[in-house]
C-alpha positions in Angstrom: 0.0 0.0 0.0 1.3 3.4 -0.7 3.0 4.4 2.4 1.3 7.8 2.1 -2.3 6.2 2.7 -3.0 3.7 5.3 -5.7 1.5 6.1 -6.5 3.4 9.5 -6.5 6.5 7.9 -9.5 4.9 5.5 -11.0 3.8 8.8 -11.3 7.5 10.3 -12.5 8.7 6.6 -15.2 6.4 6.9 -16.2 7.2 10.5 -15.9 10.7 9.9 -18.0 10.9 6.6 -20.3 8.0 7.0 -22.6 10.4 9.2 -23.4 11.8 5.5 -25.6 8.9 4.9 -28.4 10.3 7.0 -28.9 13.6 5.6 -27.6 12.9 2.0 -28.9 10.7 -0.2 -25.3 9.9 -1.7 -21.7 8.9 0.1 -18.5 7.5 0.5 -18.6 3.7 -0.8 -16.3 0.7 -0.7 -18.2 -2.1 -1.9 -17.1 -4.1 -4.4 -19.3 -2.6 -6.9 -18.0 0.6 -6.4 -14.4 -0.1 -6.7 -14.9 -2.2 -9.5 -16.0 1.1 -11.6 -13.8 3.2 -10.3 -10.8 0.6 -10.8 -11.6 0.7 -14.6 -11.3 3.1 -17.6 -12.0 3.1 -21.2 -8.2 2.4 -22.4 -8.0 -1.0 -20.4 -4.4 -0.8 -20.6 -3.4 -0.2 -17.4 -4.2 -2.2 -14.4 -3.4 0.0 -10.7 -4.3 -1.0 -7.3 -7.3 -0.3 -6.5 -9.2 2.7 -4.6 -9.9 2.4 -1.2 -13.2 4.4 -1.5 -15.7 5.7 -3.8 -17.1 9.0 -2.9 -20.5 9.8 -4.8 -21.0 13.8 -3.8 -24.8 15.5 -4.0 -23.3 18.5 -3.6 -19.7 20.6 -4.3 -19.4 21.0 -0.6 -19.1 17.5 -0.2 -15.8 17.2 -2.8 -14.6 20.4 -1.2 -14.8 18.4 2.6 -13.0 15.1 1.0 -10.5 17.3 -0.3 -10.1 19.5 2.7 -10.1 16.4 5.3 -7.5 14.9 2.9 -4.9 17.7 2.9 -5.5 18.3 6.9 -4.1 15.2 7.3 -0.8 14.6 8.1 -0.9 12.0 5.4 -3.2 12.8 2.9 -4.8 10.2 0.7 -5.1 10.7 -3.0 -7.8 12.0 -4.9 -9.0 11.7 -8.6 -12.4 12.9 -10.1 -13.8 10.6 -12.4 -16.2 11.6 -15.2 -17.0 8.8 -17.9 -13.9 7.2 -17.0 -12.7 7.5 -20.6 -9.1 7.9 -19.8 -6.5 5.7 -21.8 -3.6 4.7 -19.2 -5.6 5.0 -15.6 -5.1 9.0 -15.5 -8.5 9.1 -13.7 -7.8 6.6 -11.3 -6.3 6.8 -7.8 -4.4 4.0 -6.5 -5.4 3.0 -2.5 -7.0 6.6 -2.4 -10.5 7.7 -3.2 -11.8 8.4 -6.4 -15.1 11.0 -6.8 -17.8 10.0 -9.4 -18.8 13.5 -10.6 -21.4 12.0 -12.5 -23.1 11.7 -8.6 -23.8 15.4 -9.1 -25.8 15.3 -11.5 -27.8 12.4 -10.4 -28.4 14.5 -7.2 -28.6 18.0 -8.0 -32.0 19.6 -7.1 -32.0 22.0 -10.4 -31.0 22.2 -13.4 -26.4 21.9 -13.8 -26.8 23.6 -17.1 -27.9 27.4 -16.8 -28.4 29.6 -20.1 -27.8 33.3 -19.5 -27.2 36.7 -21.4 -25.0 39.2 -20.5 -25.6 42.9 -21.8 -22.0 43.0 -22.7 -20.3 39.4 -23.5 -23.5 37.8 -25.0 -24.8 34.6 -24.0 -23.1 31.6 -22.0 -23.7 29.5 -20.1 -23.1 28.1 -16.4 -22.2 24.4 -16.5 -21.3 21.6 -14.2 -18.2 20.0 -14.8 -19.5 16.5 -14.4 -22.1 17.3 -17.5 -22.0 15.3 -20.6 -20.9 17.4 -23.7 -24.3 16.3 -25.5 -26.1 17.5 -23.0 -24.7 20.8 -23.2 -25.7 20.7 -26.6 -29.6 19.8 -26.0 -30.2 21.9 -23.0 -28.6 25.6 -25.3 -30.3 24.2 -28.4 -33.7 25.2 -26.5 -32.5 28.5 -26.4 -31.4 28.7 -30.4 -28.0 28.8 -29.5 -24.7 26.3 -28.6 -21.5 26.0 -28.0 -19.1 26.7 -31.0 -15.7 24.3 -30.0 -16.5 20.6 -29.4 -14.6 16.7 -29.4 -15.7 14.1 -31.4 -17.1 12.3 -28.7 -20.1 14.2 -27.3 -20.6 11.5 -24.2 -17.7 13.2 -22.0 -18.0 15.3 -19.2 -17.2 19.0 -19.6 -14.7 18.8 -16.9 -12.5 16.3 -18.5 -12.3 17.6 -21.6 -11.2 21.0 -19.7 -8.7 19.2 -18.1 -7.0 18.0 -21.5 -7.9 20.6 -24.5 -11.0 19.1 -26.1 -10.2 19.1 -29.8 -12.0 17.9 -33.1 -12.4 19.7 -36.3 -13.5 22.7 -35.7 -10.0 23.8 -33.6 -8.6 25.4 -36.3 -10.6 28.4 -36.4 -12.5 28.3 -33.2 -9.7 26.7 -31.2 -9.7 24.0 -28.6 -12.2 23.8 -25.5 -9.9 25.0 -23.4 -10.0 28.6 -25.4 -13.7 29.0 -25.0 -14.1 29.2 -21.6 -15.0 32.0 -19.8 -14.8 31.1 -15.9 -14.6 27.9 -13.3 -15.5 27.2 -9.9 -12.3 24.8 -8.8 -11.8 22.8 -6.1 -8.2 23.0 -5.4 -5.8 20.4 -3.6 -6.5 22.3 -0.3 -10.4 21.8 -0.4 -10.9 25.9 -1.3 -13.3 26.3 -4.1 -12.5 29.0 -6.2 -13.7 31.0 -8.7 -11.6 32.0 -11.3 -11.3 33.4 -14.7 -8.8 35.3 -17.2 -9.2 38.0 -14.6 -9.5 36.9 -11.6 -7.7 33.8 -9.8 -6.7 33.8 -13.2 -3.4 31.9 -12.7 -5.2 29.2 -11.4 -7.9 29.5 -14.4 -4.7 28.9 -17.0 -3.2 26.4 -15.1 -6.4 23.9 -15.0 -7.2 24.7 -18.1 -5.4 21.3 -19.6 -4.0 21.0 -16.5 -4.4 17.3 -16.4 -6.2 17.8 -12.9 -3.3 18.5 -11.1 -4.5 21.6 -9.5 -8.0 21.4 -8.6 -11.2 20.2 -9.6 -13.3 21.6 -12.0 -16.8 22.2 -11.0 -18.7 24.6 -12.6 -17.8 25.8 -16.7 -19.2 28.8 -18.4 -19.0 28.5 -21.7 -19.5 31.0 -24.4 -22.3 30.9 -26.6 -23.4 31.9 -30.3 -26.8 31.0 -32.4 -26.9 27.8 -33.4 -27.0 26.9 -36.9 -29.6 24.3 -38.0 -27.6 22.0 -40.6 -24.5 20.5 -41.8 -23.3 20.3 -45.4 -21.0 17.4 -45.1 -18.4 17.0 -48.0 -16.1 14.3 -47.8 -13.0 14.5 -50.3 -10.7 11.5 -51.4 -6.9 12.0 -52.1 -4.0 9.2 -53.6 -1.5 11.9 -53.4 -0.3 12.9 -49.4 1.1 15.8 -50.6 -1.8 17.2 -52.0 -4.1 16.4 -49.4 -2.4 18.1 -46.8 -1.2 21.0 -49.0 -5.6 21.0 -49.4 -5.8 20.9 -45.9 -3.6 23.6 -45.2 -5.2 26.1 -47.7 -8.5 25.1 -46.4 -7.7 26.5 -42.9 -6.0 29.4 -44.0 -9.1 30.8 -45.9 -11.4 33.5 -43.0 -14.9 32.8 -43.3 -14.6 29.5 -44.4 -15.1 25.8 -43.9 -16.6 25.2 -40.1 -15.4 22.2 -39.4 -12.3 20.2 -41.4 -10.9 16.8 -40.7 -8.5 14.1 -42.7 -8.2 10.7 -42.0 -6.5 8.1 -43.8 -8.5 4.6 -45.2 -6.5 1.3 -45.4 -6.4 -2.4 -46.4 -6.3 -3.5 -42.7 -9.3 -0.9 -42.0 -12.2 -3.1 -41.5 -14.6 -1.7 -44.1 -17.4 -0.6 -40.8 -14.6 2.2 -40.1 -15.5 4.0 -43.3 -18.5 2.7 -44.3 -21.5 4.3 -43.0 -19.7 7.5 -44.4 -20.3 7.0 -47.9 -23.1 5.9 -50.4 -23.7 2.1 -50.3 -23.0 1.9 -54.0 -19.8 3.1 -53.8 -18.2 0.9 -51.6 -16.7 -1.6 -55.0 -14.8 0.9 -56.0 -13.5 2.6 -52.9 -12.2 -0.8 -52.0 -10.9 -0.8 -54.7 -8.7 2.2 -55.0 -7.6 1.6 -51.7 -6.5 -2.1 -52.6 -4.8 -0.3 -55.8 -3.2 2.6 -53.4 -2.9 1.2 -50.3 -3.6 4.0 -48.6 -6.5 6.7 -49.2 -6.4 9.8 -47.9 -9.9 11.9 -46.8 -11.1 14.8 -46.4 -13.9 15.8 -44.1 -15.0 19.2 -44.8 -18.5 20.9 -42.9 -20.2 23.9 -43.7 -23.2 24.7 -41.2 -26.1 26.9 -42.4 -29.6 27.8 -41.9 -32.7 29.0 -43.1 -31.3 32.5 -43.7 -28.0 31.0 -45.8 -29.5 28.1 -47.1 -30.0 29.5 -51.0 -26.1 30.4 -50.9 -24.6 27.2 -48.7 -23.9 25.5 -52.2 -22.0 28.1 -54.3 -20.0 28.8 -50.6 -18.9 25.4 -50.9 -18.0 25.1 -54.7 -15.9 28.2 -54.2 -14.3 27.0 -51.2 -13.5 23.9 -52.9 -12.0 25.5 -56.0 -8.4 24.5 -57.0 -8.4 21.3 -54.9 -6.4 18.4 -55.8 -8.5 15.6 -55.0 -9.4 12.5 -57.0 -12.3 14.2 -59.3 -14.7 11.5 -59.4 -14.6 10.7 -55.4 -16.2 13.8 -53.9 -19.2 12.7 -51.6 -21.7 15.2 -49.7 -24.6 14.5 -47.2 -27.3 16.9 -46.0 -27.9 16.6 -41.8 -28.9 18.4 -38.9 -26.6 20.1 -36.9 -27.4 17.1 -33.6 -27.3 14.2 -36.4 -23.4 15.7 -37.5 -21.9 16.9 -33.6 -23.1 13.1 -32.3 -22.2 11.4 -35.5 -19.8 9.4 -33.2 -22.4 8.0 -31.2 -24.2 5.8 -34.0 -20.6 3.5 -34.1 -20.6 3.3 -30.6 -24.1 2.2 -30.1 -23.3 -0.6 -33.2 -20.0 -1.3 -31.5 -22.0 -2.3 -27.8 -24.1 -4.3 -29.7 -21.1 -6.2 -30.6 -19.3 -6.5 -27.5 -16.5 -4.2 -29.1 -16.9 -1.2 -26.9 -16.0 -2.5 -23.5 -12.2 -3.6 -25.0 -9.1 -2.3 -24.9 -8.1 1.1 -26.8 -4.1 1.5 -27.3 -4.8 4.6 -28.6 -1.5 7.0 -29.4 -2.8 10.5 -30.2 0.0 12.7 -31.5 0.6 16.4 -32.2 3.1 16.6 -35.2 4.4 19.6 -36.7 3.8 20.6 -40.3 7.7 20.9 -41.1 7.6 17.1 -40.5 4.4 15.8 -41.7 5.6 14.4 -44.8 8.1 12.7 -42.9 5.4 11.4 -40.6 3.0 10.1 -43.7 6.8 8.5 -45.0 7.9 7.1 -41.9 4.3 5.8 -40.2 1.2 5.9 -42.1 3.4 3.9 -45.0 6.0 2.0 -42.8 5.0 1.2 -39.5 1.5 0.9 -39.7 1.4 -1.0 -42.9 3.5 -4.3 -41.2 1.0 -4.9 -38.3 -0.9 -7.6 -39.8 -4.3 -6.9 -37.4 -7.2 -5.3 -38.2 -6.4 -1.0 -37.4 -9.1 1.4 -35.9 -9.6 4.9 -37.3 -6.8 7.2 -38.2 -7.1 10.8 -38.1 -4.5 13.5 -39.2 -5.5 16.8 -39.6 -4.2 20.4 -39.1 -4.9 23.4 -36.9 -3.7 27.1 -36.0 -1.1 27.4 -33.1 -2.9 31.1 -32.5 -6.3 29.7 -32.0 -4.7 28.1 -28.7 -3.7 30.1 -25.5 0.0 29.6 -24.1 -0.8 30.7 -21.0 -3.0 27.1 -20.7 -1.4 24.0 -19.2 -1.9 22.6 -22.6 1.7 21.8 -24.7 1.7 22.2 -28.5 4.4 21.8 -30.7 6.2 25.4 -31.7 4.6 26.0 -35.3 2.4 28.0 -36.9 0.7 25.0 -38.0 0.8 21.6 -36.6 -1.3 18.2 -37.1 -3.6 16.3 -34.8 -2.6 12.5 -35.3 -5.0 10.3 -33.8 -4.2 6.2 -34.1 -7.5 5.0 -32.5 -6.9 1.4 -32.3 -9.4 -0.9 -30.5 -7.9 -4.8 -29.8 -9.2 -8.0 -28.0 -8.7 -8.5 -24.7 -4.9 -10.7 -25.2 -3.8 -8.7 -28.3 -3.3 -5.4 -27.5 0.0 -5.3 -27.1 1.1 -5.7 -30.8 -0.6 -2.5 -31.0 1.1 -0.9 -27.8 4.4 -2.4 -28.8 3.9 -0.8 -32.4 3.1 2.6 -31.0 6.8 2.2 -29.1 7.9 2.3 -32.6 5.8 5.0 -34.2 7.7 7.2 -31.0 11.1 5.8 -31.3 11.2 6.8 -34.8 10.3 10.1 -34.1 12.8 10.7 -32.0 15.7 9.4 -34.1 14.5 11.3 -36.8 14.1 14.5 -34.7 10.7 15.0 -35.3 9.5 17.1 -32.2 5.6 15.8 -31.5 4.1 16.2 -28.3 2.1 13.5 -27.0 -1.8 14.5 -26.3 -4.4 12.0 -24.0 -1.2 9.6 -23.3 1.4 10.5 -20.3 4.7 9.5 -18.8 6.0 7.2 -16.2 8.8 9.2 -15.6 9.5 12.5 -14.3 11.9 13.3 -16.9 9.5 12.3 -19.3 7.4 14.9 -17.8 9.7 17.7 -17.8 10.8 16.8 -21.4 7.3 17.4 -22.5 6.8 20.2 -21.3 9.9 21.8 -21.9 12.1 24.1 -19.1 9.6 27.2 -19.0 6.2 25.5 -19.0 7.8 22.8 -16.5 8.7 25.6 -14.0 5.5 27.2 -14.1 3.5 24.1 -14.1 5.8 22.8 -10.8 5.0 26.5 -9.1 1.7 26.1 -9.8 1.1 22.5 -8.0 3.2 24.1 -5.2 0.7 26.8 -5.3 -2.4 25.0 -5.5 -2.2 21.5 -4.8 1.3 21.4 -2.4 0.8 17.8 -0.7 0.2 16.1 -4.0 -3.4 15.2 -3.1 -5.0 15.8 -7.0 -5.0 13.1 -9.6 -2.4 10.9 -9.0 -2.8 8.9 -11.7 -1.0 11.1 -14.2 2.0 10.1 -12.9 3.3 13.4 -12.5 4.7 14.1 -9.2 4.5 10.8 -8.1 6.5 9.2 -10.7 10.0 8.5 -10.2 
């Protein structure tokens, strides 16, 4: 057991909290059940000793006392919120400490966690608890004609987790990550104070948990800007033989102001199983993409969305083809699709639903998610996508690459980006059986080993480090002095999730 955190300790939590139970309708919890959940996380990778307790709060005030009696102690026990538990490598887990299911909140809360205001001066936002799904962010300011403009892929993750890391998908390049369209938190920091803070106030704890990886407090409460909502989605998906061209298109693409809302690429192989790429094109099609990506190997694609409404609807079209002018992509493989605005932000969800019905959801995800800059792309497309990932002889899950704008993110965040004007998001989102997913982990060893020997400076997004010098390496001397002052600051006895293995890793 970790010699911070012993069992009597967990004895006088118990006896000092379990009073809860009689005015509360939620509390602290070590039954198996319990620590089952809370010993689990989507990557099923990593395997950690378990909790000692689950706390299930109906109120703020009741993470705030956990983490208050925790750092009073004279040694404290660990501490990691939990949202969906859709971490890769056990990040949301704590190890013989207690993790908080924030999802409790929302089961509990007496009103609504997801407030829509206007104010005379900023416009509307709105107030938003961090254990809230992103999707039902989207419903509840949809009432109101208006939403969110930055989003994931994934709409089933909690607003607070997403915070915690940057949020990306493809709408980053203009609009920027999550983490640049916030406005103000309530945080819990590692000494149970809950603070609000924004760009002007508190505000270097507001920069440091924004993609602070939870290391400096606990995200509570979100507001989020808001803008009207569009109604629909003109989806365009572009196909490319040529790498060069379709980054060169994606490039272009995200220079242009006023332009495309939302821009992806992703790449379509041999070893993709045909239900990655499917359900995004016209049934009868499906012959002969097969078979230019038997003839090619690889396929290269472009997602491209422009939203509209009723007021731009008779101009969406000629947008588009002007947009679209000068592209390089194979002329007879353009594909577009009409949807709501809902059907395209949760398009993600339809795969997963077909995936549970399966049994291919609940498996593990050696995911590697990348940031690589443009210099080295090429290299990257050389090196990787046509090298490494073509000798695995195993069935591959989706592959994303696409660019964004290094001035659309904040460097006063937690967040690291490579130091380009330009860089790519690589996502390698392989799912495996339950004895096989280390071909995959051991390959993803190789895709960084060869980045390093060919000096191509990534920075790793959603994974981590075991080691501290890992750690510091990633975030380079200046951000890893700040980011060390600020757990000093906030979180000094090293109470806030542990299981990013940042201070507590050798």
């Amino acid at each position: 057991m970790d010699k911070r955190c012993s069992i009597s300790t967990f004895v006088i939590i118990i006896s000092v909290l379990r009073p809860w139970s009689d005015v509360l309708p939620y509390e602290l919890r070590v039954d198996p059940d319990a620590i089952g959940i809370a010993s689990t996380d989507f990557g099923k990778i990593v395997h950690p000793p378990k909790p000692a307790a689950v706390l299930y709060p109906s109120s703020v005030k009741d993470i705030a006392t956990l983490v208050k009696f925790s750092y009073n102690l004279s040694s404290p026990f660990s501490i990691a919120a939990r949202g969906r538990g859709h971490s890769l490598r056990g990040q949301a887990m704590a190890p013989h400490g207690v993790v908080v299911e924030m999802t409790s909140l929302n089961n509990c809360s007496h009103g609504s966690r997801i407030m829509v205001s206007e104010n005379p001066i900023s416009g509307w936002y709105a107030d938003v608890g961090g254990e809230q799904l992103w999707i039902d962010v989207l419903r509840a300011t949809l009432k109101h004609g208006l939403a969110p403009v930055s989003w994931t892929d994934y709409l089933y993750l909690t607003v607070g987790g997403t915070l915690s890391n940057a949020g990306i998908s493809g709408e980053a390049f203009h609009r920027g990550p999550q983490i640049s369209n916030v406005l103000e938190m309530d945080v819990i920091t590692g000494k149970g104070e809950v603070v609000t803070c924004s760009k002007d106030t508190n505000s270097q704890l507001f920069f440091a948990v924004l993609g602070g990886l939870g290391q400096f407090g606990i995200i509570t409460r979100a507001r989020i800007p808001l803008e009207p909502a569009p109604k629909r989605a003109k989806w365009i998906q572009l196909l490319y033989d040529d790498f060069s061209a379709f980054s060169r298109d994606q490039e272009h693409l995200i220079s242009i102001n006023n332009g495309l809302d939302y821009l992806e690429g992703s790449l379509l192989m041999q070893n993709s199983p045909s239900s990655n790429w499917r359900s995004s094109f016209p049934d009868f099609d499906y012959p002969r993409i097969s078979s230019l990506i038997s003839k090619y190997g690889i396929i290269y694609c472009i997602e491209a969305v422009k939203y509209y409404d009723e007021f731009t609807s008779l101009t969406v079209d000629e947008e588009i083809q002007e947009l679209l002018k000068g592209l390089n992509f194979l002329p007879d493989f353009i594909f577009t699709k009409n949807v709501s605005l809902v059907e395209f932000l949760n398009r993600v969800r339809s795969g997963e639903l077909a995936l549970r019905a399966q049994g291919l959801w609940d498996v593990p995800h050696p995911w590697l998610n990348l940031f690589v800059p443009k210099s080295r792309i090429s290299d990257f497309n050389i090196g990787v996508f046509r090298n490494i990932l073509t000798k695995l002889n195993q069935t591959i899950g989706p592959l994303l690459v696409y660019p964004m704008n290094q001035n659309k993110w904040d460097d006063r965040t937690s967040a690291v980006i490579p130091d380009e004007d330009i860089f790519y998001a690589v996502g390698l989102l392989h799912s495996s059986g339950i004895d096989d997913w280390e071909a995959f982990e051991n390959q993803n060893k190789e895709i960084l080993q060869f980045c390093y020997k060919a000096g191509i400076k990534i920075k790793l997004y959603l994974h981590g480090f075991k080691t501290k010098e890992d750690w510091m390496n990633h975030f380079g001397p200046t951000k890893w002095k700040i980011f060390k002052e600020m757990k000093a600051q906030f979180d000094p006895k090293l109470i806030l999730s542990p299981g990013q293995q940042i201070f507590n890793s050798v």
